[in-house]
N, C-alpha and C positions, 0 to 999 in steps of 0.2 A: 321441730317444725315439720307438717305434712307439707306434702308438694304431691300435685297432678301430675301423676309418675307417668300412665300412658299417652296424653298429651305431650307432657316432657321429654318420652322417648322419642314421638313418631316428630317433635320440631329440631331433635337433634339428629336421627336419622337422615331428612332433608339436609341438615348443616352439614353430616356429614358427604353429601354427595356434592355440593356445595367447594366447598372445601379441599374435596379431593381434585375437584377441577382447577382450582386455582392453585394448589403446588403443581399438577400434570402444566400448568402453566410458567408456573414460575422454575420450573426445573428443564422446559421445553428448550429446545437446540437454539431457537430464535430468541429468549429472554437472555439465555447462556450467551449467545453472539451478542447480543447487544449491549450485557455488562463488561462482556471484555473487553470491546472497545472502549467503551466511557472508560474502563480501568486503565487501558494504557493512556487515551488522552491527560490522563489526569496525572501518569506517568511520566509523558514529555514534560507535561508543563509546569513537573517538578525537577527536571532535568534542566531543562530552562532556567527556572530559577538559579537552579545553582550555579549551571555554568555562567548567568550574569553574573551574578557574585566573585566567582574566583577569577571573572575578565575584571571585575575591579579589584579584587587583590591586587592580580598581577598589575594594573597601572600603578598602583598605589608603591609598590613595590619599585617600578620603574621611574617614579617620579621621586621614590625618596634616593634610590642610585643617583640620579640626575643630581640632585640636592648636594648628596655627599662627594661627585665630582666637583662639582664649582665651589665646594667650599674649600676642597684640600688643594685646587688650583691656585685660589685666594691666598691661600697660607704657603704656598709654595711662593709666589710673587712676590709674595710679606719678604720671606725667609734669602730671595735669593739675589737683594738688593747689594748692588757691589760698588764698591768705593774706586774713586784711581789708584788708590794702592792699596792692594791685598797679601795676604800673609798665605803662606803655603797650607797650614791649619783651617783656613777660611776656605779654599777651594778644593779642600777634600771634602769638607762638610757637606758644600754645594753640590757636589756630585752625590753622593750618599741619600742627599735631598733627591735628586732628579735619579734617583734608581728605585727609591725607596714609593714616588710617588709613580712612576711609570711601573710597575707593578701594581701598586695600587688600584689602577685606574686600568689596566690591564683584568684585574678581576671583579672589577667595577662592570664593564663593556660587557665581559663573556657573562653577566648575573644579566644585565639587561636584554641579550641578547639571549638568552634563556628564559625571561618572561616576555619577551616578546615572539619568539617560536611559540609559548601556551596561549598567545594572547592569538596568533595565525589560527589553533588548533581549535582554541575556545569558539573563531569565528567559523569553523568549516564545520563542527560539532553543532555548532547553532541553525546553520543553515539543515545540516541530516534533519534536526529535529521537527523544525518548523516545517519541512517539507513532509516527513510522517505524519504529522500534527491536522495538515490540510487533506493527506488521504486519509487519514483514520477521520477526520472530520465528516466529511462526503458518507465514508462508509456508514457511519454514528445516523447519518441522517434516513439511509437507504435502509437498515434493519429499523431504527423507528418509526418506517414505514410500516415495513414486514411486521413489525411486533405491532402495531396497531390493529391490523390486518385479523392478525391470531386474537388479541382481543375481542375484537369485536365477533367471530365467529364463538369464540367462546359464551360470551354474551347471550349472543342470539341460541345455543345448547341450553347453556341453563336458565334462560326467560320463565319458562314454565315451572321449574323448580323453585325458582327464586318468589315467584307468586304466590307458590305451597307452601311455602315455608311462611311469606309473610301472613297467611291466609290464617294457616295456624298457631304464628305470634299473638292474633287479634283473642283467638281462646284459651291464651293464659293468662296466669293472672302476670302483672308487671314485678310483683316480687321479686316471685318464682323464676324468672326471666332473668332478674336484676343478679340473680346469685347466681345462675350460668353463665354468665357474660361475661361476670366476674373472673371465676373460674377460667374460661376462655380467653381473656387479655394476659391471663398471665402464662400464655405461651405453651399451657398442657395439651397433653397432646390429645386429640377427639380416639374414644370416647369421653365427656366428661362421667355424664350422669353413667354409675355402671350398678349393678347388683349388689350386695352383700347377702352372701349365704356364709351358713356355718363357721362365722365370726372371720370370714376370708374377703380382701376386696378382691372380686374378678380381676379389676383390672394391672395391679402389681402385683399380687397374689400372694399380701401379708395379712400375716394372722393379727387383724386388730382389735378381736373382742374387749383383749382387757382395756384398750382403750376407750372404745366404746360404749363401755356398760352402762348401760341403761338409758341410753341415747337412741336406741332404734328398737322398738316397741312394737308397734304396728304397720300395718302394710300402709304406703305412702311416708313413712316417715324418713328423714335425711339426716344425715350428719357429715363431715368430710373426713375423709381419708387422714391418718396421721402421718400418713408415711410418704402418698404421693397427691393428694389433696385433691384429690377427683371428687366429687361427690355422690356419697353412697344412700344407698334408697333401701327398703324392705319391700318386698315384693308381698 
């Protein structure tokens, strides 16, 4: 396939100027501020998440202690039911009971009293958070200012270039266009269209004649790269 190699160059040329403004943008101090905030909000309010979670473990945990006091009290009451006449056998038992369940219930209290200190932590843990949450918020808003700002002066630098370039879209053909573009979305890096000399592409600078043979013929003609998929032209 031929292609409108020097039209071709001078609309990528423009892209490239293009281009290099918007990474000088997107790697700029003020884009860099403003993802880091969005990254840590998105940080708390994964924090958040979780610390609601393990505040419902721990009830969950406190609720089933609860559960398992009142039932071994149940069964202590069952068990320590006494008659008017008791046998000496019968009120060692009782006692054995009433040692066996105040231990019990003894490490019952100090588990609950252990999720309820996380359950304290969990709540003062939440409170840090939400209160980072509402300044990082504020700030979020204050650099989306500033970044609009750089925006738009951006904008306004390459007006005129953005016009050349569209100026010089109108005199190609849309093919031609369609298979740079192509090239383009899939993230290669500018330049796309580059040279092929002496079976070399400029741009990775592999020997791909044998791949090529007989694919690039005359001047204007293209083919793509095998190795880094730029698209290569005979001049």
């Amino acid at each position: 396939m031929k292609m409108n190699i020097p039209a071709m160059l001078e609309y990528q040329a423009s892209d490239q100027i293009i281009y290099k403004a918007e990474q000088a943008f997107a790697g700029s101090v003020e884009n860099r501020r403003y993802a880091a905030v969005q990254a840590k909000i998105a940080e708390l309010r994964q924090a958040v998440i979780k610390m609601d979670k393990d505040a419902l473990e721990a009830r969950r945990e406190i609720e089933k202690r609860e559960t398992q006091c009142a039932e071994i009290t149940s069964e202590l009451q069952e068990g320590l039911e006494i008659g008017d006449e008791q046998e000496l056998s019968e009120v060692k038992r009782h006692e054995d009971m009433l040692r066996e369940y105040e231990t019990t219930v003894d490490r019952i209290e100090k588990d609950v009293n252990k999720f309820l200190r996380r359950l304290e932590e969990i709540e003062h843990e939440v409170k840090i958070a939400l209160q980072q949450m509402k300044k990082c918020t504020a700030e979020l808003e204050s650099s989306k200012a500033v970044l609009a700002n750089k925006r738009t002066e951006m904008q306004n630098e390459l007006k005129e270039e953005v016009m050349k370039r569209r100026a010089i879209q109108q005199k190609l053909d849309p093919k031609e266009l369609e298979i740079y573009k192509k090239v383009r979305k899939e993230n290669i890096r500018l330049p796309i269209l580059v040279e092929y000399s002496d079976g070399v592409c400029r741009a990775c600078g592999m020997h791909v004649e044998h791949d090529l043979h007989g694919k690039l013929k005359e001047s204007g003609d293209i083919a793509e790269c095998p190795n880094c998929r730029r698209i290569l032209y005979l001049k």
